[in-house]
Structures are given as structure tokens and as C-alpha cells.
C-alpha positions as CSV (number, residue, x, y, z in Angstrom):
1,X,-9.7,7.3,1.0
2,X,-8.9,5.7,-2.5
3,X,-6.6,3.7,-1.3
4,X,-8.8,2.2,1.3
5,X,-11.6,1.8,-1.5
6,X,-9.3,0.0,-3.7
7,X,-8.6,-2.4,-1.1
8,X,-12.1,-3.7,-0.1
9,X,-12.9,-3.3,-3.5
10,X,-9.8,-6.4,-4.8
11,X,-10.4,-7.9,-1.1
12,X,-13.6,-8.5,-2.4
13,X,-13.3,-9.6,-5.4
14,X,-10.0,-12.2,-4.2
15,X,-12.9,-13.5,-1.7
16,X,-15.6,-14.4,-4.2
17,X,-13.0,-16.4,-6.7
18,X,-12.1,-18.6,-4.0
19,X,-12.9,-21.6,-6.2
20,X,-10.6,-20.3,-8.4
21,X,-6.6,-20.7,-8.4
22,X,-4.1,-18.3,-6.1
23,X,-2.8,-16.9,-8.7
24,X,-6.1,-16.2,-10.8
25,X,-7.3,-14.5,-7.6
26,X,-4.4,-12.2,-7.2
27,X,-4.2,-11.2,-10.8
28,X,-7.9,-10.3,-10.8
29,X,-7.6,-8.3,-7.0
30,X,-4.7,-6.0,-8.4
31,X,-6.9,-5.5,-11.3
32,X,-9.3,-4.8,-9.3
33,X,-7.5,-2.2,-7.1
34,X,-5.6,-0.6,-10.4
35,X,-9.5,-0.1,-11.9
36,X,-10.7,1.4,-8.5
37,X,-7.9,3.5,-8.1
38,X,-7.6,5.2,-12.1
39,X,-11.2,5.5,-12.4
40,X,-11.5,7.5,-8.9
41,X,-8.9,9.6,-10.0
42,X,-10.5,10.0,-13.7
43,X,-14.0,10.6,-12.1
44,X,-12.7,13.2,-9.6
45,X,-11.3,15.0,-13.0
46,X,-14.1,14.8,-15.1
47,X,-16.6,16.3,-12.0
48,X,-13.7,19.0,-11.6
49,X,-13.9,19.6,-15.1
50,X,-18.1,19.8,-15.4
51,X,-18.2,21.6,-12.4
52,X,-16.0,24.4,-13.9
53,X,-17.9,24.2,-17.4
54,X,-21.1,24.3,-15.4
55,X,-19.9,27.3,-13.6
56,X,-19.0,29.0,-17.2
57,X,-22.6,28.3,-18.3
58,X,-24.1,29.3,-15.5
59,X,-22.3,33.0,-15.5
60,X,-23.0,33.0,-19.1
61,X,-26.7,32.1,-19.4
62,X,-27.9,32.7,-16.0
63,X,-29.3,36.4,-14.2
64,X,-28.5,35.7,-10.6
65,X,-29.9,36.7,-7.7
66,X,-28.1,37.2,-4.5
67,X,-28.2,34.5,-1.8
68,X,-31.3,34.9,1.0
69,X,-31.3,33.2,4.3
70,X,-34.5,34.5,5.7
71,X,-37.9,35.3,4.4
72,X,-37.6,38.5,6.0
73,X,-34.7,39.0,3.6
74,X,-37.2,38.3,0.3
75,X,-39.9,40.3,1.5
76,X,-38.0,43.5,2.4
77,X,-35.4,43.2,-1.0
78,X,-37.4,41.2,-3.4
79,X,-35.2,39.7,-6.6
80,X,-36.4,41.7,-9.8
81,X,-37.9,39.1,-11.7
82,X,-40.6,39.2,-14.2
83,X,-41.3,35.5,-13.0
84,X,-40.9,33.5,-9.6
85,X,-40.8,29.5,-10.0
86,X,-40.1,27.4,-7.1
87,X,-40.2,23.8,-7.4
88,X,-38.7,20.7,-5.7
89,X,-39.8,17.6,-4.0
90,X,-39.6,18.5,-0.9
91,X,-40.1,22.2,-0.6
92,X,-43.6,21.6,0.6
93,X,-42.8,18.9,3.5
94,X,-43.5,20.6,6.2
95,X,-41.6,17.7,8.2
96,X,-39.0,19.5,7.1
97,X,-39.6,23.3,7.4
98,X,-40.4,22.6,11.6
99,X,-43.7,21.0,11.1
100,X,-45.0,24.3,9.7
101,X,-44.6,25.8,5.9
102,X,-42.1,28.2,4.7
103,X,-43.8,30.7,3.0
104,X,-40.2,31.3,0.8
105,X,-41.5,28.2,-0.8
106,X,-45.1,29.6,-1.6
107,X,-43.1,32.4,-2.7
108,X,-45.0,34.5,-0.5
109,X,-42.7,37.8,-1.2
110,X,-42.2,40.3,-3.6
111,X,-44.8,42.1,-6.2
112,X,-48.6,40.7,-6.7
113,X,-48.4,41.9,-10.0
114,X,-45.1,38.9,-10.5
115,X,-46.5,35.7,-11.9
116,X,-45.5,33.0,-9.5
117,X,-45.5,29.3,-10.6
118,X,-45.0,26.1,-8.9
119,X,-43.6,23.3,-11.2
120,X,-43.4,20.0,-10.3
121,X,-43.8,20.0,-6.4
122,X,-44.1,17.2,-4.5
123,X,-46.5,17.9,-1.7
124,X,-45.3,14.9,1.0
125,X,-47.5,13.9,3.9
126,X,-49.9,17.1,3.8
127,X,-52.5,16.7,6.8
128,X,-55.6,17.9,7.2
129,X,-55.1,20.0,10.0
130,X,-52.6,21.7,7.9
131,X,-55.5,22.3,5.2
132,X,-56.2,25.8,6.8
133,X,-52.6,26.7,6.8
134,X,-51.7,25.6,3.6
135,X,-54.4,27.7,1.9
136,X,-53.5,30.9,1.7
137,X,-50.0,30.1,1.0
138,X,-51.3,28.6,-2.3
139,X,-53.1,31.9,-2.5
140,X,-49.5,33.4,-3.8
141,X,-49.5,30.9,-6.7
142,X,-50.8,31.5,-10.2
143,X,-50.1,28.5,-11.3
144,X,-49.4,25.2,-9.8
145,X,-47.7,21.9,-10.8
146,X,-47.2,19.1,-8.5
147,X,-45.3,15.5,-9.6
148,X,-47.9,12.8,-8.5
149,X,-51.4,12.3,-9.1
150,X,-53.0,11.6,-5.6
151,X,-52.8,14.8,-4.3
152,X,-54.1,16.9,-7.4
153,X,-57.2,16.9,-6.3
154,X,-57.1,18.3,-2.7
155,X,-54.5,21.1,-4.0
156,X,-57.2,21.8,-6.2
157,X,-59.7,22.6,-3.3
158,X,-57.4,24.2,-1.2
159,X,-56.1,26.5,-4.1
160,X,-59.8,27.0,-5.9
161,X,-57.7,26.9,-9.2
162,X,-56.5,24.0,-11.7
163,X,-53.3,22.3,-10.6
164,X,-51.5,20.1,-13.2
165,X,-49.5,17.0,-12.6
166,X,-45.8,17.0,-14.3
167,X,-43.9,13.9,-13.7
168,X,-40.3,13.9,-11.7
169,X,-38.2,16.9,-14.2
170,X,-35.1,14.9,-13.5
């Protein structure tokens, strides 16, 4: 709670002055616990108020698709796109995914005749024995991205095709 935060935040602060004169210490705590507590309540504004000018933006600028669950979904109802990009750090980690790929995240659905792109994919701890698995999902791709250097090269083999490195889009 904020109140709680404000707390250990001047309880803090009252601790590391201990050098320092009672009072000194307890002017600086409630200033402190005043800060805490004003700029909580300002922050908790200002993400209300991006969130809601994000959301304008968002209906304004942005063709949605519906919401899919299942890969089953996307293959039977494909969006109607003219392009399909996927792309996140960890959307290749099969760690993640229950030790196998998602196809979804090969974008293994929808029209061949669709350009599909992967842009700036990290692949994270890809193992040889999931070289044969891997393979055809990159198969989907017709162009390929990935964030870090090291493991151009094997994507390269696996997907026959040039893959380029673009750093962290964040």
C-alpha cells in the first residue's frame, strides 16, 4: 500500500541520518513520506492518463485483429493482413513454449502468398537437437531478424536464407 511504502521509505531515510540531530531526522522522514506518498498518487495519474491516450491512439491508428488463444484458432480464421510480423525476445524460447516451438510464433498460419517477417527475435538457448525442429518452422519466414550476433549464423543454416541482426527495438 502507499502508506506502507511511505513508511519504509522515511524509516529509511530517519535510519541512515543517524549522525545527524532528532530533529533533522524527523523533518527529513516526513519529507520523505509526503514525497512518496504525492508522487505515487501523481504517477498512478499520469499511467491512468497514458494508458487512456494510448488507448485513443491505438483505436485511431491501429487495424485490430481479434484475440487468438490457440493455433488452431489462426490457422482455421487467419487475420487478413497483407503482412504478418512477429517479434519479441522470447517468442522463440522454447523453455517457455513446453520445451517445444509454437508454431504461432513462426507464424505458421494463414496464406503462403502473406509475407511473413520476423523482426528482432531473440532466439534463447536453441539446441541442436532442436535443429531439425526448428527448420521448417523458419520455412514460414521470408524474412528474418534476430537481436544478437551469435546466433546469426546457425539461423542462417537452418533457414537457407540471409538473416539480419537488429539490435533490442526498445
Amino acid at each position: 500500500s502507499r502508506a506502507a511504502k511511505a513508511y519504509y521509505a522515511a524509516k529509511d531515510v530517519f535510519l541512515d541520518l543517524d549522525n545527524r540531530s532528532l530533529p533533522y531526522r524527523l523533518f527529513r522522514a516526513v519529507r520523505r513520506a509526503a514525497k512518496r506518498v504525492l508522487f505515487e498518487k501523481m504517477e498512478s495519474n499520469s499511467k491512468k492518463e497514458i494508458a487512456k491516450h494510448f488507448q485513443i491512439f491505438r483505436s485511431r491508428y491501429f487495424a485490430l485483429t481479434r484475440e487468438y488463444k490457440y493455433l488452431s484458432e489462426l490457422r482455421e480464421n487467419p487475420p487478413d493482413c497483407d503482412v504478418y510480423i512477429c517479434g519479441s525476445d522470447q517468442i522463440w524460447n522454447s523453455r517457455l513454449t513446453g520445451g517445444s516451438f509454437d508454431a504461432a510464433y513462426f507464424l505458421g498460419f494463414g496464406n503462403t502468398k502473406i509475407r511473413k517477417i520476423s523482426y528482432a527475435v531473440s532466439v534463447c538457448g536453441l539446441r541442436v537437437r532442436q535443429f531439425d525442429q526448428i527448420r521448417p518452422l523458419l520455412n514460414n519466414l521470408h524474412s528474418i531478424s534476430l537481436r544478437e550476433e551469435k546466433n546469426r549464423s546457425v539461423i542462417e543454416k537452418l533457414a537457407g536464407k540471409e538473416v539480419y541482426v537488429c539490435p533490442d527495438p526498445t
